[in-house]
C-alpha positions as a Markdown table, in Angstrom:
| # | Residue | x | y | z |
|---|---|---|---|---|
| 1 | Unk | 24.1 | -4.1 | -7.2 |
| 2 | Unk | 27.5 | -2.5 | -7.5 |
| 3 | Unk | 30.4 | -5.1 | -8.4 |
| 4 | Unk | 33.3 | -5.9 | -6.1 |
| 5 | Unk | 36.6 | -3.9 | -6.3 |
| 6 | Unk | 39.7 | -5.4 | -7.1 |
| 7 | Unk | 40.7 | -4.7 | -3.8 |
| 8 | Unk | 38.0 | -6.6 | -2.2 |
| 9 | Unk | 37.7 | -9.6 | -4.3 |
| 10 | Unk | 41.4 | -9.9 | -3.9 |
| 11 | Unk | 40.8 | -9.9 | 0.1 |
| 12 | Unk | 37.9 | -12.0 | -0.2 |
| 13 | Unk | 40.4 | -14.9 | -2.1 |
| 14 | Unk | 43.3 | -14.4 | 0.4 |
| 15 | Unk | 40.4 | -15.4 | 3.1 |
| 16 | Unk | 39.3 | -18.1 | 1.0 |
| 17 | Unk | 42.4 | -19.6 | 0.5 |
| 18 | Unk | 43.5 | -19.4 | 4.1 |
| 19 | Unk | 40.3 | -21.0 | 4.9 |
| 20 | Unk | 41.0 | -23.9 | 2.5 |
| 21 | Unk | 44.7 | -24.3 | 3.7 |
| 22 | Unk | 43.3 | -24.2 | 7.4 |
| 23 | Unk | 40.8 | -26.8 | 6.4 |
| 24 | Unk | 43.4 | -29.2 | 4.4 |
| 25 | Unk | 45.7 | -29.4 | 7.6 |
| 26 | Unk | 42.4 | -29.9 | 10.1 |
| 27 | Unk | 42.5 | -27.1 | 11.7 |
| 28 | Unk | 38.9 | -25.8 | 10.3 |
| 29 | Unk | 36.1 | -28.3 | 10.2 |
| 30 | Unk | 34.4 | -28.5 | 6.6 |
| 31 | Unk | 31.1 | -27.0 | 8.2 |
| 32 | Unk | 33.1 | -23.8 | 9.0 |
| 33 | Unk | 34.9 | -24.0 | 5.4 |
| 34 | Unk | 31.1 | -23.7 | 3.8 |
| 35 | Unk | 30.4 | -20.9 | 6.3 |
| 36 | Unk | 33.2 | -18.7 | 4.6 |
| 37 | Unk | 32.6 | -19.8 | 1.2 |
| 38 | Unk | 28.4 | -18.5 | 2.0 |
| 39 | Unk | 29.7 | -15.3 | 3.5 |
| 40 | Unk | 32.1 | -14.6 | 1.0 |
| 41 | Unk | 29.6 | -14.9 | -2.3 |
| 42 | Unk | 28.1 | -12.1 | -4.0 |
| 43 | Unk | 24.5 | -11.9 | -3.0 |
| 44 | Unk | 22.2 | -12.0 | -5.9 |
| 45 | Unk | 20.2 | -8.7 | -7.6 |
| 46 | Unk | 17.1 | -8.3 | -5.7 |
| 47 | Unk | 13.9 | -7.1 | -7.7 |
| 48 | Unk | 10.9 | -5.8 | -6.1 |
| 49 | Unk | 8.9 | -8.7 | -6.5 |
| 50 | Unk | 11.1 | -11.2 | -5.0 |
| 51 | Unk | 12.0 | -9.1 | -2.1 |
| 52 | Unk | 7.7 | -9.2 | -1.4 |
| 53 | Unk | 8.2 | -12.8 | -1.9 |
| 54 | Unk | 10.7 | -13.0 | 0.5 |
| 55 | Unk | 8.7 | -10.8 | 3.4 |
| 56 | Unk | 5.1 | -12.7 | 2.7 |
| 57 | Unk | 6.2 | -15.9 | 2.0 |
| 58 | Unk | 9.0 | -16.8 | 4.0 |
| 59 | Unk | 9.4 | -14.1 | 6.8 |
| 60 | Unk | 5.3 | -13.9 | 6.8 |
| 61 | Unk | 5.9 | -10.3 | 8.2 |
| 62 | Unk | 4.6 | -6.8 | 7.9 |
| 63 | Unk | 7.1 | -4.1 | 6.4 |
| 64 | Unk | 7.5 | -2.8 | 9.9 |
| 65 | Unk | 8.6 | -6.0 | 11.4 |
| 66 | Unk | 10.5 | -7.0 | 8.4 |
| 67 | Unk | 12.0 | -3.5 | 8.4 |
| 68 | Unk | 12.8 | -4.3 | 12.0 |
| 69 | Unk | 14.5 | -7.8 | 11.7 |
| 70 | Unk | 16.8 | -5.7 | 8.6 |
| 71 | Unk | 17.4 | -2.9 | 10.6 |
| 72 | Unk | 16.7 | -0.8 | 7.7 |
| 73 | Unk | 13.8 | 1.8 | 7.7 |
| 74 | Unk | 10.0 | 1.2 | 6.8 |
| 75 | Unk | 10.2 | 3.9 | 4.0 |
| 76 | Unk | 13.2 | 1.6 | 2.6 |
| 77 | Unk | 11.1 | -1.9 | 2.6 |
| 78 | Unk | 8.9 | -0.1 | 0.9 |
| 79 | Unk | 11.1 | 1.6 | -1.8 |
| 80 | Unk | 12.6 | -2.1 | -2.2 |
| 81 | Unk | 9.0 | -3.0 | -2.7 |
| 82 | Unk | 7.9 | -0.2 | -5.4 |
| 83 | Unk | 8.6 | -1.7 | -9.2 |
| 84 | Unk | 8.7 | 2.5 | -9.4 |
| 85 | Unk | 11.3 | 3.5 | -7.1 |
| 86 | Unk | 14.8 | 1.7 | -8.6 |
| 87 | Unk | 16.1 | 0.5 | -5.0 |
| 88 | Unk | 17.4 | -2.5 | -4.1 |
| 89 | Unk | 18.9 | -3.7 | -1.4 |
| 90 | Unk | 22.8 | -4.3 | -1.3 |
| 91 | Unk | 25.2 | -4.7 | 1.0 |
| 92 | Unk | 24.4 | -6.4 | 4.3 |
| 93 | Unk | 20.7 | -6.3 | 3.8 |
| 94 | Unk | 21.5 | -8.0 | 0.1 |
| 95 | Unk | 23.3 | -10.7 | 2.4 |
| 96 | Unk | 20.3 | -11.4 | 4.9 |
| 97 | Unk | 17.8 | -11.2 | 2.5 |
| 98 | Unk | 20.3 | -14.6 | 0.7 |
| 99 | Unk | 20.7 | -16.1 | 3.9 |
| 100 | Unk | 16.3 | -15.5 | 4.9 |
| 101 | Unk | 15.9 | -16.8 | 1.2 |
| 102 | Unk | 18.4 | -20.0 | 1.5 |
| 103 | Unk | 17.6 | -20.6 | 4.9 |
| 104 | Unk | 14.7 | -19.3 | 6.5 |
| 105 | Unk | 13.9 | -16.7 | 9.0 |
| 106 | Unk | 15.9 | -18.8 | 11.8 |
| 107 | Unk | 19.2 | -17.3 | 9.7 |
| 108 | Unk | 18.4 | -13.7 | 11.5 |
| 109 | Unk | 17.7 | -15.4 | 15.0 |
| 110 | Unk | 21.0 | -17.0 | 15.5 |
C-alpha cells in the first residue's frame, strides 16, 4: 500500500484537530470524534489470504457478490485473491475491507 503524502497527512491532522477542538467545546459528540479518528487511519496491508478470510468468513460471499458489495470487478477479487498476482487492494476498497473486518458486513449496508 502506498504511504500518505505530506500533503495529505498534513490535511488528515488539520481535520483531526478540528475534530478534537469541536469535541472539547461540545459541539461534536465523542461517538462522532471516533468516527473521524476510524476514517482517518491508514488501513492495514492486505494479503491474499486474509482478503479470502475476509469474503468466506465474514462476508460468507462469492467473488461476484463480494466484487459487487466493493464495487470493484470480479477479475480484481480474484487478483486480490491470487498469492501469484501481487495486488492488493488500497484505497477505498483497503478502507471497506477495515471497516467489513472490524465491524461486519452491516459496515457496507449503512
Amino acid at each position: 500500500m502506498p504511504k500518505r503524502t505530506s500533503e495529505e497527512a498534513r490535511m488528515l491532522q488539520e481535520l483531526l484537530d478540528t475534530a478534537a477542538d469541536m469535541s472539547t467545546y461540545g459541539v461534536m459528540s465523542k461517538t462522532d470524534m471516533a468516527r473521524i479518528r476510524a476514517l482517518c487511519e491508514v488501513p492495514p496491508a492486505y494479503t491474499p489470504e486474509r482478503v479470502v478470510a475476509i469474503r468466506t468468513t465474514i462476508v460468507k460471499a462469492s467473488q461476484a457478490v463480494f466484487a459487487t458489495m466493493l464495487n470493484v470487478s470480479v477479475s480484481t477479487v480474484q487478483k486480490w485473491e491470487s498469492p501469484v498476482a501481487n495486488k492488493h487492494p488500497s484505497g477505498t476498497s483497503a478502507k471497506l475491507l477495515q471497516m467489513v473486518e472490524a465491524k461486519g458486513v452491516e459496515a457496507l449496508l449503512v
